[in-house]
PDB file of N, CA, C and O in Angstrom:
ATOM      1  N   UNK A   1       0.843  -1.187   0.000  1.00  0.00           N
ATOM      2  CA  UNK A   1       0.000   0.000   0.000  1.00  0.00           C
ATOM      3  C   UNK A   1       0.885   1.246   0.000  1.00  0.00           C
ATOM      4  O   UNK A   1       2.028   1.161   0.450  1.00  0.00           O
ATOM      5  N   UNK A   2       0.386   2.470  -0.512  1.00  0.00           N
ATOM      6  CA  UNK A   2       1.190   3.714  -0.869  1.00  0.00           C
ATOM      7  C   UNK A   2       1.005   4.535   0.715  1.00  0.00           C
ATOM      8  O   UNK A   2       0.230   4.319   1.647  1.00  0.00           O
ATOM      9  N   UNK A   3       1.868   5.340   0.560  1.00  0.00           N
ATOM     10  CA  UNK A   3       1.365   6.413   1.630  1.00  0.00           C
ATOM     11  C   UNK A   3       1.071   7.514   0.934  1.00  0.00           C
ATOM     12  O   UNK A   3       1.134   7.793  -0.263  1.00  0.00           O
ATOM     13  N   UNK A   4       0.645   8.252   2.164  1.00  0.00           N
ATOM     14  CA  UNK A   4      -0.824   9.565   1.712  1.00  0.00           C
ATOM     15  C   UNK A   4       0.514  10.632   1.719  1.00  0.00           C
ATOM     16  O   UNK A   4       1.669  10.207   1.722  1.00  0.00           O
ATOM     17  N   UNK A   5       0.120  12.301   1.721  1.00  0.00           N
ATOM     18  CA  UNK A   5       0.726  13.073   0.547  1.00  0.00           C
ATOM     19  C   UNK A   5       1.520  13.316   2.085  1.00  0.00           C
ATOM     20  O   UNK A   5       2.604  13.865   2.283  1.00  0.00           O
ATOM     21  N   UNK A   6       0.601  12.722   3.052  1.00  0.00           N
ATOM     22  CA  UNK A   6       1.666  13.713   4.592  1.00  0.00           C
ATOM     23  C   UNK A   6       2.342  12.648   5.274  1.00  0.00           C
ATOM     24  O   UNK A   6       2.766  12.609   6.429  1.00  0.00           O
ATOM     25  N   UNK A   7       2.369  11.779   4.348  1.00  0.00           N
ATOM     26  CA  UNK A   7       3.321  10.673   5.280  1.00  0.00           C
ATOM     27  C   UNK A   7       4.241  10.659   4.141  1.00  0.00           C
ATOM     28  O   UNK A   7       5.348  10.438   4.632  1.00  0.00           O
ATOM     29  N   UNK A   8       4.402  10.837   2.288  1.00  0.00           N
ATOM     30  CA  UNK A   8       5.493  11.507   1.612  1.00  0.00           C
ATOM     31  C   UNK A   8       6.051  12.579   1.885  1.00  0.00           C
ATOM     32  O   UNK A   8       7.255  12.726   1.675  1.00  0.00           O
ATOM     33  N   UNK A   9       5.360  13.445   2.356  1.00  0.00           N
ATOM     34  CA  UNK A   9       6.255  14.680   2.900  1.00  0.00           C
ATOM     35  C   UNK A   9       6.804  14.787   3.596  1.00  0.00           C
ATOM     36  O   UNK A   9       7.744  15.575   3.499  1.00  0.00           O
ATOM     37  N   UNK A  10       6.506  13.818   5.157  1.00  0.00           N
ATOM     38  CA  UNK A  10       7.116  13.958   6.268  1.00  0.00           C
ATOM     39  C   UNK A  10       8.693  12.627   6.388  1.00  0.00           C
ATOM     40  O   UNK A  10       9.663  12.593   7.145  1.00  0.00           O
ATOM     41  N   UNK A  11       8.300  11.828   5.375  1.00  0.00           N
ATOM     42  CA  UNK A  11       9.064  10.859   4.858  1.00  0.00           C
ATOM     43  C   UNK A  11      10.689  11.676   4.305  1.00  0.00           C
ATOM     44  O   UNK A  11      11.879  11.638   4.617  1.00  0.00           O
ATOM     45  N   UNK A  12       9.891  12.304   3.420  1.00  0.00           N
ATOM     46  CA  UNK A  12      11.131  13.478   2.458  1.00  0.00           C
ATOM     47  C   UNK A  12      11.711  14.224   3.725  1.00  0.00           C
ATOM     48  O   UNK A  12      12.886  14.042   4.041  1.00  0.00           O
ATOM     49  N   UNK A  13      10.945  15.006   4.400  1.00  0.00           N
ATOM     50  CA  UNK A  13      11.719  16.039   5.210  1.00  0.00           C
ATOM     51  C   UNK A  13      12.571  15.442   6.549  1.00  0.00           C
ATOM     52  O   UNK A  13      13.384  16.146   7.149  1.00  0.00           O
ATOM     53  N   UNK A  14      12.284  14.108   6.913  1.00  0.00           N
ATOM     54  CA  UNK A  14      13.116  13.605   7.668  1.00  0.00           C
ATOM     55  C   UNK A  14      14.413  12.398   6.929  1.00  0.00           C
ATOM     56  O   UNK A  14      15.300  11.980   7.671  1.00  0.00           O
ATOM     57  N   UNK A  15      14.372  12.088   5.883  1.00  0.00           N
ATOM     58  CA  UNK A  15      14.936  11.556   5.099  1.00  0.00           C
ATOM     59  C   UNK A  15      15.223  10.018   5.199  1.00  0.00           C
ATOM     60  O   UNK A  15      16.271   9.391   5.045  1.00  0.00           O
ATOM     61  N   UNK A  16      14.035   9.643   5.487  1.00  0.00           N
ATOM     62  CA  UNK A  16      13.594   8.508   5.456  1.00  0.00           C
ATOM     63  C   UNK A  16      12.804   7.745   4.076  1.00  0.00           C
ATOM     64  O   UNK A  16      12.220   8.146   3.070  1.00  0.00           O
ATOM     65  N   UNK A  17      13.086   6.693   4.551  1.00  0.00           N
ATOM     66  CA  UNK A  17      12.264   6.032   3.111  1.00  0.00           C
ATOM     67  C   UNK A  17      11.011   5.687   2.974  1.00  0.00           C
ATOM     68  O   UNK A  17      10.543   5.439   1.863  1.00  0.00           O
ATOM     69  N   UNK A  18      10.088   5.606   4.422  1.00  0.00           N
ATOM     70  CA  UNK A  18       8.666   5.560   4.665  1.00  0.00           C
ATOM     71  C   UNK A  18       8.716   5.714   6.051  1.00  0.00           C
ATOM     72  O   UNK A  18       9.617   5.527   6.868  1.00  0.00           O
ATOM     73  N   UNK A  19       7.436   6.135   6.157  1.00  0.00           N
ATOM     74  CA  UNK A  19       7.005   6.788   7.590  1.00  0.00           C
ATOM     75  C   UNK A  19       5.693   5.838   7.744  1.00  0.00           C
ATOM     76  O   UNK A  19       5.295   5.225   6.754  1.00  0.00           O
ATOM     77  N   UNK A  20       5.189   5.751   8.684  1.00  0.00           N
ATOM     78  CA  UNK A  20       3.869   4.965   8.888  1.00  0.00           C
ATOM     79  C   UNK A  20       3.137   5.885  10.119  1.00  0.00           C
ATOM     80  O   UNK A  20       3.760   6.763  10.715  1.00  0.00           O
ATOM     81  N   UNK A  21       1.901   5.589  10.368  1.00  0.00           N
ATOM     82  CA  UNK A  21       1.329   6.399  11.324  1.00  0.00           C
ATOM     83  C   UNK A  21       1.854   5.379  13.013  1.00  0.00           C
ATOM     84  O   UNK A  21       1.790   4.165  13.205  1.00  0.00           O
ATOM     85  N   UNK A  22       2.399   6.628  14.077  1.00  0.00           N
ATOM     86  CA  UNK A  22       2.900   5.856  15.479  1.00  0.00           C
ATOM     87  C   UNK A  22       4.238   5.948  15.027  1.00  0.00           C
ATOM     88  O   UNK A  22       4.825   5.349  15.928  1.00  0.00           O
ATOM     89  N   UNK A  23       4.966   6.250  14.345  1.00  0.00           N
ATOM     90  CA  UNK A  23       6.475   6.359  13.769  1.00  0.00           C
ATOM     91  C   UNK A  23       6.758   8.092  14.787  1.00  0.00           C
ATOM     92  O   UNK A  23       5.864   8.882  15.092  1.00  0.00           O
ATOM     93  N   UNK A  24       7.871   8.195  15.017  1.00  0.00           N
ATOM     94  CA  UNK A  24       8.573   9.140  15.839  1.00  0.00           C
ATOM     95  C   UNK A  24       9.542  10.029  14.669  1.00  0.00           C
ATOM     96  O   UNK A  24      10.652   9.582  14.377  1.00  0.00           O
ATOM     97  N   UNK A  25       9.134  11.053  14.162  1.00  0.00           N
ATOM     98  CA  UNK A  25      10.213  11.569  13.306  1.00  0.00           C
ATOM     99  C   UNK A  25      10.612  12.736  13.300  1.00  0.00           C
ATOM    100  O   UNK A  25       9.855  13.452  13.955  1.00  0.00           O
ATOM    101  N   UNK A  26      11.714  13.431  12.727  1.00  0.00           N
ATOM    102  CA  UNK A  26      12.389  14.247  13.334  1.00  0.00           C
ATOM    103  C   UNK A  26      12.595  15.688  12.014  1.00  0.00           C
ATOM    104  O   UNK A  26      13.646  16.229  11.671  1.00  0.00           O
ATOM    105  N   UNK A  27      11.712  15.863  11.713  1.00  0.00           N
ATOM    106  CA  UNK A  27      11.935  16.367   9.619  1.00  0.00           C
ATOM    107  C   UNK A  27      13.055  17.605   9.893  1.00  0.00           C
ATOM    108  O   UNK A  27      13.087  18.247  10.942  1.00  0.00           O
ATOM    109  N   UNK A  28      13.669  17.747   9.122  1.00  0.00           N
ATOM    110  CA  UNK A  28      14.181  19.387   8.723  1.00  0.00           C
ATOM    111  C   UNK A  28      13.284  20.352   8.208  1.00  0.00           C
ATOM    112  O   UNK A  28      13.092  20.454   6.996  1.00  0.00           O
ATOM    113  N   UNK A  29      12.589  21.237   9.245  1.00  0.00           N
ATOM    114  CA  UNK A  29      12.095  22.320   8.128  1.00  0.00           C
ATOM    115  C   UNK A  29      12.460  23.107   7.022  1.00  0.00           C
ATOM    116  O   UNK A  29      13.360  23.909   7.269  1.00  0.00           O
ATOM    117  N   UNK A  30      11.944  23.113   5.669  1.00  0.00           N
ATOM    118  CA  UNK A  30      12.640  24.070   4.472  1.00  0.00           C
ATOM    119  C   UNK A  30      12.333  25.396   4.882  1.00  0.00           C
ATOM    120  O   UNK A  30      13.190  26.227   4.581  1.00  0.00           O
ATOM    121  N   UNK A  31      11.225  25.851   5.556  1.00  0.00           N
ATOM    122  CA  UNK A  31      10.864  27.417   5.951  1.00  0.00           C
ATOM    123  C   UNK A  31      10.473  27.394   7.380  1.00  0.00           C
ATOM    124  O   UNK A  31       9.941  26.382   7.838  1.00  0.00           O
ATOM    125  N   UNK A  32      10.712  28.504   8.166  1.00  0.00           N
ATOM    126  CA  UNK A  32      10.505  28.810   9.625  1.00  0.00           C
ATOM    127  C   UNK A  32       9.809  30.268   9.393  1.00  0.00           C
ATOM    128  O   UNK A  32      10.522  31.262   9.257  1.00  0.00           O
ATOM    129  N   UNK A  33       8.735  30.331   9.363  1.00  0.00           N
ATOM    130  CA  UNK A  33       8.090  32.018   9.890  1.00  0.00           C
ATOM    131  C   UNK A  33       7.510  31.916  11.202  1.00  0.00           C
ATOM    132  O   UNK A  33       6.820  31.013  11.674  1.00  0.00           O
ATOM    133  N   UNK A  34       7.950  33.119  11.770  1.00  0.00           N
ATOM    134  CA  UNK A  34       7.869  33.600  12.899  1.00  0.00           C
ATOM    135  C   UNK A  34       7.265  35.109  12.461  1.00  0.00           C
ATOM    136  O   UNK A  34       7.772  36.010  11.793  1.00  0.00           O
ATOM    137  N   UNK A  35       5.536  34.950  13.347  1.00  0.00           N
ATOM    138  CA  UNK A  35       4.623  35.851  13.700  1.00  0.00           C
ATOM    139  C   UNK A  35       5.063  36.152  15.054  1.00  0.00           C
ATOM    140  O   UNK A  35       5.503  35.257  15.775  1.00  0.00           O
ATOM    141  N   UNK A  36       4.967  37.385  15.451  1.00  0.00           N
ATOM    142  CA  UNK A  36       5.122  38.732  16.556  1.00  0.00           C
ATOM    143  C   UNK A  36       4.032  39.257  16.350  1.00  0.00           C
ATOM    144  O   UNK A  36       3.767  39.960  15.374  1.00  0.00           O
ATOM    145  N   UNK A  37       2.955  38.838  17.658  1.00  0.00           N
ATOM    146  CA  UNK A  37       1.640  39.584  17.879  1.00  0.00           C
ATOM    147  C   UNK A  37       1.487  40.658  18.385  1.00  0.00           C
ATOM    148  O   UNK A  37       0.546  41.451  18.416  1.00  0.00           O
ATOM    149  N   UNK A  38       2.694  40.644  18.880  1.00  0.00           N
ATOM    150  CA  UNK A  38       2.958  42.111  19.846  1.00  0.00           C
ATOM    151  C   UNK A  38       2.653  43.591  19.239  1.00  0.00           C
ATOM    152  O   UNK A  38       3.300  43.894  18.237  1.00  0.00           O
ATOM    153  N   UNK A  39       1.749  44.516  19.742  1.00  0.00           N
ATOM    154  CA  UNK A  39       1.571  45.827  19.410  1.00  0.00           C
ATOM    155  C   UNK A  39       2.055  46.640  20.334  1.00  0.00           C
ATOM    156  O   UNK A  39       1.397  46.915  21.337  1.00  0.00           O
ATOM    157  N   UNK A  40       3.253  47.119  20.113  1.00  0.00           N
ATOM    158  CA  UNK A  40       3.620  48.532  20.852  1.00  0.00           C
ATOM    159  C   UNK A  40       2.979  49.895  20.672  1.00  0.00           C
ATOM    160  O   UNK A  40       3.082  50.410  19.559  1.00  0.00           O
ATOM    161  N   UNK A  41       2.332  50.540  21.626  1.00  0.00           N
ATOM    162  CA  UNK A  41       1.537  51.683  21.569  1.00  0.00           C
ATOM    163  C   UNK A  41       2.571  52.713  21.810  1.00  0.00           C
ATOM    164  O   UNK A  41       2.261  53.904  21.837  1.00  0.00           O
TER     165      UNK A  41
END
């Protein structure tokens, strides 16, 4: 059986060859944004 598009992705970003659901993984993020809610008056 195949895996679904978030168990290929999370497969790719930890660099593994399959992931299954209950698997422990560790991915590299390609992007980090960071929101600041903070309003200075």
């Amino acid at each position: 059986m195949g895996m679904t598009a978030t168990e290929k992705i999370l497969a790719r970003a930890s660099r593994r060859e399959r992931v299954r659901p209950g698997d422990i993984v560790f991915p590299d993020p390609d992007l980090v944004i960071v929101h600041d809610g903070l309003v200075v008056s």
